[in-house]
C-alpha positions in Angstrom: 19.0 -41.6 11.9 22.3 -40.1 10.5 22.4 -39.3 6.9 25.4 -38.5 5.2 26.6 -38.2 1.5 30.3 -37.6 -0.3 29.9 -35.1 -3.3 32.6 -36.2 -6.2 34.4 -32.7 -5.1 35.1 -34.2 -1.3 32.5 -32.1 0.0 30.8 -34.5 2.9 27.3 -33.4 4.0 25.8 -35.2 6.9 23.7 -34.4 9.6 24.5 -34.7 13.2 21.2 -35.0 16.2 20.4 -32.5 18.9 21.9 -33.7 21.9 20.2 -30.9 24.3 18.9 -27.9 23.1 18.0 -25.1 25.8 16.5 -21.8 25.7 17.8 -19.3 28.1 15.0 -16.4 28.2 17.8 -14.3 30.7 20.2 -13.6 28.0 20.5 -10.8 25.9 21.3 -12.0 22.5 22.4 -15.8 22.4 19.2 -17.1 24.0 19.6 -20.8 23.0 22.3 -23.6 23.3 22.3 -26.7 21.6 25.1 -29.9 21.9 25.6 -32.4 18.8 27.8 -35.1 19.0 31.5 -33.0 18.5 29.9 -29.5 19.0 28.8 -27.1 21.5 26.6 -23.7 20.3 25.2 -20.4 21.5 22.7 -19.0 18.6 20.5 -16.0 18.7 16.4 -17.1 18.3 16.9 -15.9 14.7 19.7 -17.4 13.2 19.2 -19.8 10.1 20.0 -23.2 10.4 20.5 -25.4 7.8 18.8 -28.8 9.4 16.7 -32.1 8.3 13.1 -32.6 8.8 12.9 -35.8 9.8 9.4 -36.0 9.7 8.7 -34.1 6.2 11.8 -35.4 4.6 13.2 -32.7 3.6 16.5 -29.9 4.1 15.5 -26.8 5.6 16.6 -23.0 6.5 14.7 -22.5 9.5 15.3 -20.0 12.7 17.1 -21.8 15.9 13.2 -20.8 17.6 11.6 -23.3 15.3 14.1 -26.3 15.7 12.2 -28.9 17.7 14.8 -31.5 19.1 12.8 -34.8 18.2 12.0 -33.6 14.6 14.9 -31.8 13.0 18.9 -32.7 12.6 21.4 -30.2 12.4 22.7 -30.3 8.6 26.8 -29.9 8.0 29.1 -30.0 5.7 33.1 -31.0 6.2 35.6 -32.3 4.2 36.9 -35.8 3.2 
């Protein structure tokens, strides 16, 4: 389910899901991968992500280890 909301400013924040996300345990800093709709991303294990928790409801900071594919949606913001 896509959300999306247009602040009065023209800020657009909606969130996009994880096409593929992969762990690759052979590299030395950008050990995952994930694909949304329009992009393609290499993240270290720590990086915050802003994402929705589709099953708590709620907008989260959480590290790219701790994203699970069928619960969370990446969270981003864009312009109208």
């Amino acid at each position: 389910m896509k959300l999306k909301t247009i602040l009065p400013d023209g800020r657009v924040f909606e969130t996009q899901p994880f096409i593929s996300l992969k762990y690759k345990s052979e590299e030395m800093v950008y050990k995952f991968e994930f694909e949304t709709i329009d992009r393609h991303i290499k993240s270290s294990e720590r990086h915050l992500w802003a994402v929705w928790d589709k099953v708590n409801k709620t907008v989260d900071m959480i590290a790219m280890k701790e994203i699970k594919k069928e619960q969370h949606e990446l969270l981003i913001q864009s312009w109208k």
